[in-house]
N, C-alpha and C positions, 0 to 999 in steps of 0.2 A: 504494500500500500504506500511505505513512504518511497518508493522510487518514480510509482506512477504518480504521485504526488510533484513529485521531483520534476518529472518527465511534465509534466501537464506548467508547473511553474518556468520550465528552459521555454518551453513554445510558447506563451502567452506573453513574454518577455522580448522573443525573439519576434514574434507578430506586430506586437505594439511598438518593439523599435524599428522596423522595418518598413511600417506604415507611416513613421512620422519624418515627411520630409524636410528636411532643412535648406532652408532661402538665404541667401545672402540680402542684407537689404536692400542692396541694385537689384537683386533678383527681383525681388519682392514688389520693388518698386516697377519693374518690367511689368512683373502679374497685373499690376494692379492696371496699368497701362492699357494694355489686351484684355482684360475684364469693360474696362470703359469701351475699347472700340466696340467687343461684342454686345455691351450692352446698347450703343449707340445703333448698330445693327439694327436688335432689335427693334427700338424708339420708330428708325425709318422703315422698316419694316410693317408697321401697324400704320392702316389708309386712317389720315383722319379723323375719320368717323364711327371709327374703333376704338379711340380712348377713351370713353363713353360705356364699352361694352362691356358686362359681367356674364359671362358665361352661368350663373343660378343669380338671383335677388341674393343671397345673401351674401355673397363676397365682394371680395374687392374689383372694382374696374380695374381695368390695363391699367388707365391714368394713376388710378389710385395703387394700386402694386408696386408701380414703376418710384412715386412717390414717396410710398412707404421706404422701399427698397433706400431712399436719398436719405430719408429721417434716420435710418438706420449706418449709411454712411457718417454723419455728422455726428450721431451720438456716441458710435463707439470708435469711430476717429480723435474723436476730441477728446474723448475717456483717454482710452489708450494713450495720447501723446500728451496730456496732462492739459491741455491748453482752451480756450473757449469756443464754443460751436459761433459760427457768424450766424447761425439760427436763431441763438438765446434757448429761448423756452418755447419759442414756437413749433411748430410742426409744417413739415413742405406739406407733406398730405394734406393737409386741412389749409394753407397760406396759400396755395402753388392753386392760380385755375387749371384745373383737367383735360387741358388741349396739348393740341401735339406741339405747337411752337415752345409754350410754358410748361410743361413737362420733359420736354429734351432739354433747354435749360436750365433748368434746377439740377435734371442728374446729371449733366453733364458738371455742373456746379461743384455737386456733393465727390464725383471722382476727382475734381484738382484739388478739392481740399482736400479729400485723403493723401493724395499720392504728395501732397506738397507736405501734409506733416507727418510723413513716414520719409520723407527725401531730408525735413533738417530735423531729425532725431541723432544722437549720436549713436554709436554702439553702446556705450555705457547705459543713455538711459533708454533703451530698446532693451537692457536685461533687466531695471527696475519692476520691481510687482506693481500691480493697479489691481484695485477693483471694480470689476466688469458685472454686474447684474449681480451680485451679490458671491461670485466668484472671483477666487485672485488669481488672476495670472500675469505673464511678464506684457509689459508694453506691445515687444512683438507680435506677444502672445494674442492680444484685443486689439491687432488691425488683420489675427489670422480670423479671427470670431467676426468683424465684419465683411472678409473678404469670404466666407462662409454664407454671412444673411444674405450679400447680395445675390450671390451665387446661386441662391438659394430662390429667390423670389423674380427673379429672373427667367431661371428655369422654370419656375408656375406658368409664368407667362407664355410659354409656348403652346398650351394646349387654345388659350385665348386668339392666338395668330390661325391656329388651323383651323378653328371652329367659323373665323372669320373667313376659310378660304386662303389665306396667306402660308406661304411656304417658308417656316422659320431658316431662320440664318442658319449656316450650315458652322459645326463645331467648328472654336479657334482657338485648339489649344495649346497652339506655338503661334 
């Protein structure tokens, strides 16, 4: 028992380091770069008259996804790098009208501010802890957790493009 014990703790060690990739912060800062274009993609990708659309009443529109997705830029960019959201307390979701010209600006917005305060971070304080939603992790660490949400609600969005007829942008992941 205690080898398979054993045996079970070398793989679950060996899994989890193997799945966690490490970025240089030019890297990092590239990702985030090709995250904006595809999500810029996106943005021109949906006619118009589809940032309006909710695929059910209860969810979010395109407009509003894409939105959210920017609020979530600014909060845990500005968490992360210690410094103040140009937001305040406001929210893009709810600030930003839901059209296609004032929706690709906002998130087009929310990506230079991140990439601009993960570009003047140092190394130093990119290993400092923060806390992020009630988690600590390193600074790094909460601009990996936003490049996660947006990735995240990004990708919701696709099923919004085809239901429109629209043929999403094709992966960009170089």
């Amino acid at each position: 028992m205690k080898k398979l014990a054993l045996l079970f703790t070398i793989m679950v060690t060996f899994a989890c380091t193997a799945a966690h990739a490490q970025f240089t912060q030019s890297e990092f800062v590239a990702e985030w770069q090709r995250a904006k274009n595809y999500t810029k993609a996106y943005l021109d990708a949906m006619p118009a008259d589809g940032y309006g659309f909710k695929p059910t009443p209860e969810i979010r529109s395109f407009a509003q996804q894409m939105l959210h997705l920017a609020d979530g830029n600014y909060f845990m960019a500005s968490t992360a790098a210690g410094i103040t959201s140009p937001m305040g307390d406001k929210s893009v979701e709810k600030e930003v009208a839901p059209t296609k010209e004032a929706t690709i600006k906002a998130v087009m917005d929310s990506y230079d501010f991140v990439i601009n305060a993960l570009k003047n971070m140092t190394a130093a304080q990119l290993q400092q802890n923060v806390s992020l939603e009630g988690h600590t992790v390193t600074r790094f660490g909460g601009f990996g957790k936003a490049f996660e949400h947006q990735t995240h609600h990004r990708g919701q969005t696709t099923i919004y493009l085809r239901l429109k007829g629209v043929t999403p942008p094709g992966e960009m992941l170089f």
